[in-house]
CHARMM-style PDB file with segment names, atoms N, HN, CA, C and O in Angstrom:
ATOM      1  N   UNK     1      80.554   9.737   6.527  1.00  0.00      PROA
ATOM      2  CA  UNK     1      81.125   9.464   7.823  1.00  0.00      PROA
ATOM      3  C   UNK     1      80.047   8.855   8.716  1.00  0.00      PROA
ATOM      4  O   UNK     1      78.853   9.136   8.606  1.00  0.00      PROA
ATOM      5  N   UNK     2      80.538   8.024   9.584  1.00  0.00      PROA
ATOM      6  HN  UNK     2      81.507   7.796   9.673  1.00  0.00      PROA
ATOM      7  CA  UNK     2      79.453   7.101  10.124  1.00  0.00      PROA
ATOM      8  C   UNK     2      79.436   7.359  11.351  1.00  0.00      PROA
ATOM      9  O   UNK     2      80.588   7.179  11.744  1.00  0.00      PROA
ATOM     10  N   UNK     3      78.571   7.789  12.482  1.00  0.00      PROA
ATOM     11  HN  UNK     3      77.635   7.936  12.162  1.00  0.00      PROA
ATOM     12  CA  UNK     3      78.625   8.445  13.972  1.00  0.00      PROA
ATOM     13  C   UNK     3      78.162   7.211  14.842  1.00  0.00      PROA
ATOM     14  O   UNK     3      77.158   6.502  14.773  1.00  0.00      PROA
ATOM     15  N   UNK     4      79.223   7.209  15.661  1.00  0.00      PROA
ATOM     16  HN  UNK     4      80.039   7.784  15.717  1.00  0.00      PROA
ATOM     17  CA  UNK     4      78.666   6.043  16.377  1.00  0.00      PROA
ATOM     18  C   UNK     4      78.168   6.566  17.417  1.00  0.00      PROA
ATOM     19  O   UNK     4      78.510   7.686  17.794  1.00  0.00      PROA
ATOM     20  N   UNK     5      77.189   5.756  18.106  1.00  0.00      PROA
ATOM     21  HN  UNK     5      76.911   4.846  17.799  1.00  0.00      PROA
ATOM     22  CA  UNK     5      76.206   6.188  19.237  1.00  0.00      PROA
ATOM     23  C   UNK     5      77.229   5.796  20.487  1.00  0.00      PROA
ATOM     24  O   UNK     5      78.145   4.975  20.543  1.00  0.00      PROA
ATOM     25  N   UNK     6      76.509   7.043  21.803  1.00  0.00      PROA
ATOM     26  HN  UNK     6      75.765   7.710  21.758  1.00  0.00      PROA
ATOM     27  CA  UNK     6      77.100   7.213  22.609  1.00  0.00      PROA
ATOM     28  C   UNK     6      76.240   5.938  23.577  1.00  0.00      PROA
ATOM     29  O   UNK     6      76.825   5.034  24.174  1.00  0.00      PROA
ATOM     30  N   UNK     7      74.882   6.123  23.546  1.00  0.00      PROA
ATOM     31  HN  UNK     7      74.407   6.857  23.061  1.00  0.00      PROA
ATOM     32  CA  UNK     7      74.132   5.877  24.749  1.00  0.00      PROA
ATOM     33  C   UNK     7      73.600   5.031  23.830  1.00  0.00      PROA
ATOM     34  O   UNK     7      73.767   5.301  22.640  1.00  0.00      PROA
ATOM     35  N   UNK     8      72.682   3.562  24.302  1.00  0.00      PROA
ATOM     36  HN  UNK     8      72.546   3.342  25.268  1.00  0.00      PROA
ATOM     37  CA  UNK     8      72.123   3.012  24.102  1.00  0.00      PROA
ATOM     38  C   UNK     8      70.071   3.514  24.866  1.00  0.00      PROA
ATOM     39  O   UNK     8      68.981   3.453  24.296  1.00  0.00      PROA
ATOM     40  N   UNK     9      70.317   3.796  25.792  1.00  0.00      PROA
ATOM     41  HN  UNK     9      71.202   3.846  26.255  1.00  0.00      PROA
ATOM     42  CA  UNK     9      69.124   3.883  26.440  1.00  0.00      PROA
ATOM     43  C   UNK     9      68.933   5.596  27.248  1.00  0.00      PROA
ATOM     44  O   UNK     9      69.790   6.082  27.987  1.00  0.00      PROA
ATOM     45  N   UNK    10      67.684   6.237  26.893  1.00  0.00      PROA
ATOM     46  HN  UNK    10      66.988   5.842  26.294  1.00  0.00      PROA
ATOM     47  CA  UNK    10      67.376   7.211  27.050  1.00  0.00      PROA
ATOM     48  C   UNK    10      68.277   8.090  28.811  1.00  0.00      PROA
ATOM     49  O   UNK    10      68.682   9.227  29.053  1.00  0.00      PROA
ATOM     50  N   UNK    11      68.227   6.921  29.539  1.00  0.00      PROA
ATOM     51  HN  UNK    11      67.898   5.997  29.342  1.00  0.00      PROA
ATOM     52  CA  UNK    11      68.768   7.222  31.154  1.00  0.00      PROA
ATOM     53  C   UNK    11      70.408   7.383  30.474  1.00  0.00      PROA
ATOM     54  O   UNK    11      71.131   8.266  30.935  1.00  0.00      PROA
ATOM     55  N   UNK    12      70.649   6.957  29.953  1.00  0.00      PROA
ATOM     56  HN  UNK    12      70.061   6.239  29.578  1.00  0.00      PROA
ATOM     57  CA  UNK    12      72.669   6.597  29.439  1.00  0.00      PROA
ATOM     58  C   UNK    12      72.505   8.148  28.910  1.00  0.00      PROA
ATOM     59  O   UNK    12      73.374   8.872  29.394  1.00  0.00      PROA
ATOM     60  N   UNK    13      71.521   8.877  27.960  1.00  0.00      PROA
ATOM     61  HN  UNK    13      70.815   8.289  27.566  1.00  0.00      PROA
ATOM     62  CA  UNK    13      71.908   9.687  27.552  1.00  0.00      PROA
ATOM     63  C   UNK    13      72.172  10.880  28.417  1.00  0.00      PROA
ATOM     64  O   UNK    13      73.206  11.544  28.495  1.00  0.00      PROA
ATOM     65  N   UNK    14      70.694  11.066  29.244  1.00  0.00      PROA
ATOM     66  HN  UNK    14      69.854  10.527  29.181  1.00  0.00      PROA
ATOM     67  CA  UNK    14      70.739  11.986  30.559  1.00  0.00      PROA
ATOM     68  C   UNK    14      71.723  11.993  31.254  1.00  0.00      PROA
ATOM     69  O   UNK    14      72.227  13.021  31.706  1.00  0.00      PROA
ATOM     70  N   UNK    15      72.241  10.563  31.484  1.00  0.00      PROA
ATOM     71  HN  UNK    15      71.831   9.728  31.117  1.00  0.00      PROA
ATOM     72  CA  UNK    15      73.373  10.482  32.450  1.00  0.00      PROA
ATOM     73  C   UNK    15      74.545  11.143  31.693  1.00  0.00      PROA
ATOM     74  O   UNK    15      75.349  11.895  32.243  1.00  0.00      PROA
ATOM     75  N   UNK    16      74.575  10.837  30.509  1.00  0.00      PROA
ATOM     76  HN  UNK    16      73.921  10.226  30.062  1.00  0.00      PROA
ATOM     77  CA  UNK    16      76.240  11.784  29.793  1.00  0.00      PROA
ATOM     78  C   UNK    16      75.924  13.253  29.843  1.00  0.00      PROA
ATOM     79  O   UNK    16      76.867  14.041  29.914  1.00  0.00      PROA
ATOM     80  N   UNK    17      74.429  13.788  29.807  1.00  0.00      PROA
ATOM     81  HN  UNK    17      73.663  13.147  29.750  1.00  0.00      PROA
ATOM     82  CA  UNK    17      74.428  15.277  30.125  1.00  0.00      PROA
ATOM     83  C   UNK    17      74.490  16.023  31.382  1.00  0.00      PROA
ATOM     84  O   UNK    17      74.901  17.175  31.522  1.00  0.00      PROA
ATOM     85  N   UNK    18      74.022  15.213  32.306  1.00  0.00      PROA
ATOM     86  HN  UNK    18      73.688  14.277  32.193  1.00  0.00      PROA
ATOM     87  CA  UNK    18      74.314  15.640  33.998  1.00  0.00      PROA
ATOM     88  C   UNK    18      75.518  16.064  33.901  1.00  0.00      PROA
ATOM     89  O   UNK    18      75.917  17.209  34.110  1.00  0.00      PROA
ATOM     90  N   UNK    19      76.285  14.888  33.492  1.00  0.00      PROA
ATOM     91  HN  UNK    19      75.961  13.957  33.322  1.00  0.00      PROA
ATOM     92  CA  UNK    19      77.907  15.131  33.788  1.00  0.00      PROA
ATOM     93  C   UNK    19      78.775  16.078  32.949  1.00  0.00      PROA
ATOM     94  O   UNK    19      80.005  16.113  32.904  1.00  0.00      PROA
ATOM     95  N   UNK    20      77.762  16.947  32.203  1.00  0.00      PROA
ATOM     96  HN  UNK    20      76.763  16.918  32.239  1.00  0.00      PROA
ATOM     97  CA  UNK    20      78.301  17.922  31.302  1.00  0.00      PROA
ATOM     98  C   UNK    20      79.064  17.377  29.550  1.00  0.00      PROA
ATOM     99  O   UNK    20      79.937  17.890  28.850  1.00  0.00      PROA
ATOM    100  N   UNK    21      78.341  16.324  29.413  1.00  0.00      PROA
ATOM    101  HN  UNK    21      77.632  15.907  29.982  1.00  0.00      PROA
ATOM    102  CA  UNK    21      78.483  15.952  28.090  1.00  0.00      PROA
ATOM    103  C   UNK    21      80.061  15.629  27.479  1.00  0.00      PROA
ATOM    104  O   UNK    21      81.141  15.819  28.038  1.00  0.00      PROA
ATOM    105  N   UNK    22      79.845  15.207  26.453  1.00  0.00      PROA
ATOM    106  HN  UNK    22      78.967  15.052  25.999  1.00  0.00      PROA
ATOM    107  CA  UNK    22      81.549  14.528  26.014  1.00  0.00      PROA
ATOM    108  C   UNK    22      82.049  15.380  25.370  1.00  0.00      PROA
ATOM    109  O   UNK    22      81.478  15.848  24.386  1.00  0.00      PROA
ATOM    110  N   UNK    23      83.628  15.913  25.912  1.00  0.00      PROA
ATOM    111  HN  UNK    23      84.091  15.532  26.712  1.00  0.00      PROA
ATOM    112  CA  UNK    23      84.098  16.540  25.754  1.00  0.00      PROA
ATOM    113  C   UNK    23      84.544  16.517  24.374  1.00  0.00      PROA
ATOM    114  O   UNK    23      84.996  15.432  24.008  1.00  0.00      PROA
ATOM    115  N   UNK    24      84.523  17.620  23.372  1.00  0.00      PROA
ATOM    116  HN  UNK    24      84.157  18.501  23.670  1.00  0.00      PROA
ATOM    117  CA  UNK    24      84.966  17.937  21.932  1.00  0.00      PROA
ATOM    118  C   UNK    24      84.385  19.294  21.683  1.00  0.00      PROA
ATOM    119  O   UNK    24      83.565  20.003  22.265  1.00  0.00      PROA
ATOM    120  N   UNK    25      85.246  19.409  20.404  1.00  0.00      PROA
ATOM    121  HN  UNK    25      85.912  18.832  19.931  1.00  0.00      PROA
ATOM    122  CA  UNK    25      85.099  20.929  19.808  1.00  0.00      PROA
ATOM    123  C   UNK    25      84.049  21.812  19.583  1.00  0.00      PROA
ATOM    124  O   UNK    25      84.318  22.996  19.379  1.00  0.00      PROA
ATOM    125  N   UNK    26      82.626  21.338  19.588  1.00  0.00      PROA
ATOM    126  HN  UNK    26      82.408  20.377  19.753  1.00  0.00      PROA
ATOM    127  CA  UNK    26      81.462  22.021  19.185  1.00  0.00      PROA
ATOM    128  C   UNK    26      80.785  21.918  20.726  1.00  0.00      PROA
ATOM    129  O   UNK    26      79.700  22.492  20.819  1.00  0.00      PROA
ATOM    130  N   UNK    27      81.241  21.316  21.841  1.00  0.00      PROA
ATOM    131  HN  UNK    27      82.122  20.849  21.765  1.00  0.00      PROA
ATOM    132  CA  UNK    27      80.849  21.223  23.120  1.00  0.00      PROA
ATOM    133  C   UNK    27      80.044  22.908  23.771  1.00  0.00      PROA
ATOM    134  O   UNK    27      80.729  23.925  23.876  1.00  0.00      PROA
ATOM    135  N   UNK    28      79.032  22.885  24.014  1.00  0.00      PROA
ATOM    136  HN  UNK    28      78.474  22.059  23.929  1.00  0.00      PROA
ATOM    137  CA  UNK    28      78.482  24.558  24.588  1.00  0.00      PROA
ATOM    138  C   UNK    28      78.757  24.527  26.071  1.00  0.00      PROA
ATOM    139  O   UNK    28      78.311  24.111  27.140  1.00  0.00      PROA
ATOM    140  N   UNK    29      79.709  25.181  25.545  1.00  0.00      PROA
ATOM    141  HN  UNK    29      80.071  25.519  24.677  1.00  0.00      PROA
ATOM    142  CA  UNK    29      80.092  25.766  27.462  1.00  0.00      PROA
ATOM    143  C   UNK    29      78.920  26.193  28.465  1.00  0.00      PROA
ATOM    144  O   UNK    29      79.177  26.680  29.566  1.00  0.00      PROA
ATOM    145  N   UNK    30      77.865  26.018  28.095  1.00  0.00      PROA
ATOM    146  HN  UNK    30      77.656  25.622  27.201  1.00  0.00      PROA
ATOM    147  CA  UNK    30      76.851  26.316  28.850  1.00  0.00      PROA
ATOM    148  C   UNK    30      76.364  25.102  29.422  1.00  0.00      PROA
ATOM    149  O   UNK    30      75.517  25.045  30.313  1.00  0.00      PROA
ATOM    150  N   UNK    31      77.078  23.882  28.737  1.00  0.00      PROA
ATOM    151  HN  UNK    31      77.767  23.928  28.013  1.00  0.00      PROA
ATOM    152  CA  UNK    31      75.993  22.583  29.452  1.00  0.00      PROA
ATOM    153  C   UNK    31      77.264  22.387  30.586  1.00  0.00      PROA
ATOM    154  O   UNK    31      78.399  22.064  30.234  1.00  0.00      PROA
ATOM    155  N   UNK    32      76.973  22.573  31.642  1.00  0.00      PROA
ATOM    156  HN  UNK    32      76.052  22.835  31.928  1.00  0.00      PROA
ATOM    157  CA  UNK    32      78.085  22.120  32.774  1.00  0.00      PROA
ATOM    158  C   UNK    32      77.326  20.966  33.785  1.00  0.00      PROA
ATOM    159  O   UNK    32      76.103  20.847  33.857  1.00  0.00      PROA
ATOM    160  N   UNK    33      78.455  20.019  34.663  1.00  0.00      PROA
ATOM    161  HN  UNK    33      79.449  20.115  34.604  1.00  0.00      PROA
ATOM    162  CA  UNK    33      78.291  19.107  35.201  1.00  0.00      PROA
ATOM    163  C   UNK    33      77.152  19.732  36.274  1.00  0.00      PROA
ATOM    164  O   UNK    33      77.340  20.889  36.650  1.00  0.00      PROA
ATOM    165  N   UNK    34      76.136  19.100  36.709  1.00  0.00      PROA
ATOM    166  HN  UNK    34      75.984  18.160  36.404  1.00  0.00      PROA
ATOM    167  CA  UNK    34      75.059  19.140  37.365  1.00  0.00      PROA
ATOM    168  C   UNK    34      75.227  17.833  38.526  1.00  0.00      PROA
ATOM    169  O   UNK    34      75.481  16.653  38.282  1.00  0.00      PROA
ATOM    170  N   UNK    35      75.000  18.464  39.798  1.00  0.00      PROA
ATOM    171  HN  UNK    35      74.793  19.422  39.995  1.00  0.00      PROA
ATOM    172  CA  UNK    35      74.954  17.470  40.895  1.00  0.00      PROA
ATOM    173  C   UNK    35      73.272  17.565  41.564  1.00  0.00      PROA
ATOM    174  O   UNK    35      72.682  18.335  42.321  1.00  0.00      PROA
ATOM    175  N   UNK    36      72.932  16.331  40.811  1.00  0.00      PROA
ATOM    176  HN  UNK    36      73.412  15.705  40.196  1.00  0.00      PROA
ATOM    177  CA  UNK    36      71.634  16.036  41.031  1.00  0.00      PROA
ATOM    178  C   UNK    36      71.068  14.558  41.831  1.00  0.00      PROA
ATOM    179  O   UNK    36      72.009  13.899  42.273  1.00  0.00      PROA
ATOM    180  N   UNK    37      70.536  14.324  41.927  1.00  0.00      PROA
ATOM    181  HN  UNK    37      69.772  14.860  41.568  1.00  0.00      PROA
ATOM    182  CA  UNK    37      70.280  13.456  43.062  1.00  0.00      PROA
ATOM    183  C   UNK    37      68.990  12.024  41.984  1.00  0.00      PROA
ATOM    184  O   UNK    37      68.041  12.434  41.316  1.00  0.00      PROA
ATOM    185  N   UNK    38      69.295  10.669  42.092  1.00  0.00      PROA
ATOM    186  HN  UNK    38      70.066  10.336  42.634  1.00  0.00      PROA
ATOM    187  CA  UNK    38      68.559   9.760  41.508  1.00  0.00      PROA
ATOM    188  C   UNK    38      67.463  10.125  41.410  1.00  0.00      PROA
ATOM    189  O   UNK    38      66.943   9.783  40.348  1.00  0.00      PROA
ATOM    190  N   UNK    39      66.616  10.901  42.310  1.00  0.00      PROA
ATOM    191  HN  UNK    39      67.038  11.178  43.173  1.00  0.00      PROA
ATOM    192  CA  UNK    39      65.357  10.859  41.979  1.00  0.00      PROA
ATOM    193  C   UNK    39      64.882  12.125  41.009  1.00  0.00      PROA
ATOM    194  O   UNK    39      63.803  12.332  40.454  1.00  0.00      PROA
ATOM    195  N   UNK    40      66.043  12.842  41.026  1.00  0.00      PROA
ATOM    196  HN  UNK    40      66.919  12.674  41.477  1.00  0.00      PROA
ATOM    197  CA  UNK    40      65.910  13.749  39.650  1.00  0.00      PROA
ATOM    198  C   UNK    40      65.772  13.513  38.358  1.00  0.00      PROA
ATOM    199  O   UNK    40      65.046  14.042  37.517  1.00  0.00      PROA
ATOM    200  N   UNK    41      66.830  12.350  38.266  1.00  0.00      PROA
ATOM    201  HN  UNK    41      67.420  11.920  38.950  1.00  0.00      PROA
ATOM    202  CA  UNK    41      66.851  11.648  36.974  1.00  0.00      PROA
ATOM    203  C   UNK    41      65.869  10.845  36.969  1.00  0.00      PROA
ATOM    204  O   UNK    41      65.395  10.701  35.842  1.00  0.00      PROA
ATOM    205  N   UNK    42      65.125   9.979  38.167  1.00  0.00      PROA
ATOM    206  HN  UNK    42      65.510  10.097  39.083  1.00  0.00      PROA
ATOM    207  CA  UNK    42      64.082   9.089  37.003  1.00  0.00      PROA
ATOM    208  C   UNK    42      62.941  10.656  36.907  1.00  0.00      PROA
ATOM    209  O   UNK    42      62.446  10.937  35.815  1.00  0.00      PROA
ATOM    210  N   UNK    43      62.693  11.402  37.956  1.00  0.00      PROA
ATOM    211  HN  UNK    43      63.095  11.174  38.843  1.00  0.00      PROA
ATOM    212  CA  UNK    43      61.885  12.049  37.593  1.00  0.00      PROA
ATOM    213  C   UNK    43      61.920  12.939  36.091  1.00  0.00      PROA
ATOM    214  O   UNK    43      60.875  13.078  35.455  1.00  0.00      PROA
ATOM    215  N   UNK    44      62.915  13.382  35.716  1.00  0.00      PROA
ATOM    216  HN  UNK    44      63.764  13.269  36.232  1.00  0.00      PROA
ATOM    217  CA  UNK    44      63.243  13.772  34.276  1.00  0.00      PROA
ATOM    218  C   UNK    44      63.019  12.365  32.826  1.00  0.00      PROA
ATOM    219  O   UNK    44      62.596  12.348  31.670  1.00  0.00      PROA
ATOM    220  N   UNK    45      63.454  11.627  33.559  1.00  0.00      PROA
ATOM    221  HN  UNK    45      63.797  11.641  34.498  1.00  0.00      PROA
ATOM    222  CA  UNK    45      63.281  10.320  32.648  1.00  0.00      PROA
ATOM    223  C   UNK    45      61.617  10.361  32.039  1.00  0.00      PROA
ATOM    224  O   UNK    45      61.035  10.535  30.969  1.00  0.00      PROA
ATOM    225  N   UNK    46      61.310  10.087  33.436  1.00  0.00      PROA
ATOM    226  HN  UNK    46      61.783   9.945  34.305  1.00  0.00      PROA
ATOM    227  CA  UNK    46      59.651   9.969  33.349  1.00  0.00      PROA
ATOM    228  C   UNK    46      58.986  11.160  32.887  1.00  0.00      PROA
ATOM    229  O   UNK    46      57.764  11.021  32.955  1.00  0.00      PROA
ATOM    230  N   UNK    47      59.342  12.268  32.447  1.00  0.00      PROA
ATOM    231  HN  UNK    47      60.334  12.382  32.392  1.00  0.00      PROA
ATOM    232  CA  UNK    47      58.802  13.544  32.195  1.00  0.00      PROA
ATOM    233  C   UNK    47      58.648  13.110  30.422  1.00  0.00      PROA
ATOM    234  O   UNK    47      57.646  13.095  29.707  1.00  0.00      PROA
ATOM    235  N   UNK    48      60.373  12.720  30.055  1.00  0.00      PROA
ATOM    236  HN  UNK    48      61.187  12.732  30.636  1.00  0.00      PROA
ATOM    237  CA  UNK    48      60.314  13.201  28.863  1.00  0.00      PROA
ATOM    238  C   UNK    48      59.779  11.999  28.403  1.00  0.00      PROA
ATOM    239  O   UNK    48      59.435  12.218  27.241  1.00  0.00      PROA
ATOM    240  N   UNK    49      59.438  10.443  28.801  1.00  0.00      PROA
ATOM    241  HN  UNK    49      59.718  10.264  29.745  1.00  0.00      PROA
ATOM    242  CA  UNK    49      58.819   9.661  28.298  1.00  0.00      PROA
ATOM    243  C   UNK    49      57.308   9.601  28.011  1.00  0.00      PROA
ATOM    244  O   UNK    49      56.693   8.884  27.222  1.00  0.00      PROA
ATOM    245  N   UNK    50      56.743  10.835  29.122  1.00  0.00      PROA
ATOM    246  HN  UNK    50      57.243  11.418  29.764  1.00  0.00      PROA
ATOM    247  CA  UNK    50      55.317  10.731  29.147  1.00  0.00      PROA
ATOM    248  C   UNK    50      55.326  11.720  27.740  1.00  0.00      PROA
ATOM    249  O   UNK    50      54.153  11.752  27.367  1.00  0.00      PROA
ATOM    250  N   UNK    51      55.934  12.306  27.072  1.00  0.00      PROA
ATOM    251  HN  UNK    51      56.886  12.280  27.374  1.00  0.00      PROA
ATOM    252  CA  UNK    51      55.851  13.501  26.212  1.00  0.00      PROA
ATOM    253  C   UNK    51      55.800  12.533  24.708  1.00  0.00      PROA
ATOM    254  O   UNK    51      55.174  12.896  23.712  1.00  0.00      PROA
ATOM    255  N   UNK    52      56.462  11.466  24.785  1.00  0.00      PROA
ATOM    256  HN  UNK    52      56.970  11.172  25.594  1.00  0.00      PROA
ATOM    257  CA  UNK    52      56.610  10.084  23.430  1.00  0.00      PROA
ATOM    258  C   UNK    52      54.907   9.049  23.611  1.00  0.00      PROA
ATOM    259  O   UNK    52      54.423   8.308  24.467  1.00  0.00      PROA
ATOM    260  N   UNK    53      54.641   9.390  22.734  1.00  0.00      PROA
ATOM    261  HN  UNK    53      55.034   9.992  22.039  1.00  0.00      PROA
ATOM    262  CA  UNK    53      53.299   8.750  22.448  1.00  0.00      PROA
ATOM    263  C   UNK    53      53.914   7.142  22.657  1.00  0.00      PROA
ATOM    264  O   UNK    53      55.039   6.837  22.263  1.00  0.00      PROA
ATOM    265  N   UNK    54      53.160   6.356  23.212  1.00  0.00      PROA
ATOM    266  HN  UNK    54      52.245   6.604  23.532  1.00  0.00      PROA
ATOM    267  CA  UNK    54      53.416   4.606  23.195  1.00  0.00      PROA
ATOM    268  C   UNK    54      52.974   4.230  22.364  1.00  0.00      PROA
ATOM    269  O   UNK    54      53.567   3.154  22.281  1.00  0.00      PROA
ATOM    270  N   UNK    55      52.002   4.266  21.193  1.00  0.00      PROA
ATOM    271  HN  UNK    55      51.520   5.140  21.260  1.00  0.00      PROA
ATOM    272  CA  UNK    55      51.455   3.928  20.190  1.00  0.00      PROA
ATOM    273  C   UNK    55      50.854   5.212  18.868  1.00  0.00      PROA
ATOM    274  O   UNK    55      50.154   6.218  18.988  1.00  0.00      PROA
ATOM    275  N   UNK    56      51.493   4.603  17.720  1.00  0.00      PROA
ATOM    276  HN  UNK    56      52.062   3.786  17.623  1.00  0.00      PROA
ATOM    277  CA  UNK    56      51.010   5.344  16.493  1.00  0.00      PROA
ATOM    278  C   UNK    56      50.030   6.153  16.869  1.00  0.00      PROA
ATOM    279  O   UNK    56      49.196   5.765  17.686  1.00  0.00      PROA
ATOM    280  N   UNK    57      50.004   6.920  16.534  1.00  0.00      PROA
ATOM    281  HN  UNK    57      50.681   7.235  15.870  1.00  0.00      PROA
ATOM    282  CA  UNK    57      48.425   7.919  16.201  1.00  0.00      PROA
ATOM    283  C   UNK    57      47.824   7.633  15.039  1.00  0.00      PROA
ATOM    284  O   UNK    57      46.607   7.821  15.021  1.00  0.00      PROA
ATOM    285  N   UNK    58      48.405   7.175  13.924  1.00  0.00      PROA
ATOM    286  HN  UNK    58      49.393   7.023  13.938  1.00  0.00      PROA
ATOM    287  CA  UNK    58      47.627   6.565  12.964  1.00  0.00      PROA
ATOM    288  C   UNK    58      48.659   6.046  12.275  1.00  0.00      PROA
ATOM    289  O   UNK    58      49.773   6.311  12.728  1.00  0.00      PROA
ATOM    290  N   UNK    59      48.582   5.156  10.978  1.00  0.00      PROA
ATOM    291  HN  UNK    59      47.677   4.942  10.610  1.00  0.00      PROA
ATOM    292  CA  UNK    59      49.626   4.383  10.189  1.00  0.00      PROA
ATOM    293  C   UNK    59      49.712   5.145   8.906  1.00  0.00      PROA
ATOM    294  O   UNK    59      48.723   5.802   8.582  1.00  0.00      PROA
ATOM    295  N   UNK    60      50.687   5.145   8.193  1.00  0.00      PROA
ATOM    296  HN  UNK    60      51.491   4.611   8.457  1.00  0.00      PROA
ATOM    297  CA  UNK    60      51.099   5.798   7.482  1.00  0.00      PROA
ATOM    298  C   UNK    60      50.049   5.401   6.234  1.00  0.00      PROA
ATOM    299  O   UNK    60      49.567   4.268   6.263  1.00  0.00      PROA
ATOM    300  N   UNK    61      49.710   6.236   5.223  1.00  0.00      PROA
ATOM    301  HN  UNK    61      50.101   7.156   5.199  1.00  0.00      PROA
ATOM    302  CA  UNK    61      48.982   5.532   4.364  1.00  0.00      PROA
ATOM    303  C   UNK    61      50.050   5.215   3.497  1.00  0.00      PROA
ATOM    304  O   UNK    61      51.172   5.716   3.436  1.00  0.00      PROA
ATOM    305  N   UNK    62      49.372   4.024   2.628  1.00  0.00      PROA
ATOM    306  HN  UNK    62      48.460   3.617   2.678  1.00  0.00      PROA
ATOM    307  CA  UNK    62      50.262   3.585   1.234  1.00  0.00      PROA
ATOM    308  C   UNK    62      49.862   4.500   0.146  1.00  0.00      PROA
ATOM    309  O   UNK    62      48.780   5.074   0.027  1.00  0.00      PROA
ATOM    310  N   UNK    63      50.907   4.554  -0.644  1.00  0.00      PROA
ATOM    311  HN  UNK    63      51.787   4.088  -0.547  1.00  0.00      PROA
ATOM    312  CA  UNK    63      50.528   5.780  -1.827  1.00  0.00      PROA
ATOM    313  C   UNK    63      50.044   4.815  -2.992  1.00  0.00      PROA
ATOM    314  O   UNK    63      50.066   3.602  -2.787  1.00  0.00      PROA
ATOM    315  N   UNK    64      49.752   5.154  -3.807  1.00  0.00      PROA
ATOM    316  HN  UNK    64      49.734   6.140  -3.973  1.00  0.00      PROA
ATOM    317  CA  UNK    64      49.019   4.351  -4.858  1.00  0.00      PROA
ATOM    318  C   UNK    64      50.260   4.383  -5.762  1.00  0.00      PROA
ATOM    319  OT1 UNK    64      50.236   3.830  -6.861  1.00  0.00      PROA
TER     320      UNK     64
END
């Protein structure tokens, strides 16, 4: 079975969880709609981007 993507870009995804995520059967009643304000979201944006390295830490070796 093939899952198609919701969000293209990291902000699209945040933004479908603010709003308490897409509704279906395995949904956790615990994630509910959140009224938060723009500068929450880039500030969350910018949190979890500083946490993603911008460059390799090293390259994979080739196996022989």
């Amino acid at each position: 079975m093939r899952r198609s993507r919701r969000s293209k870009t990291l902000e699209e995804a945040i933004d479908i969880m603010w709003k308490g995520g897409i509704k279906n059967d395995n949904l956790d009643p615990k994630l509910k709609r959140r009224n938060l304000r723009p500068k929450d979201l880039s500030q969350l944006v910018a949190f979890i981007k500083s946490l993603t390295p911008e460059k390799k830490l090293f390259e994979k070796p080739t196996l022989p």
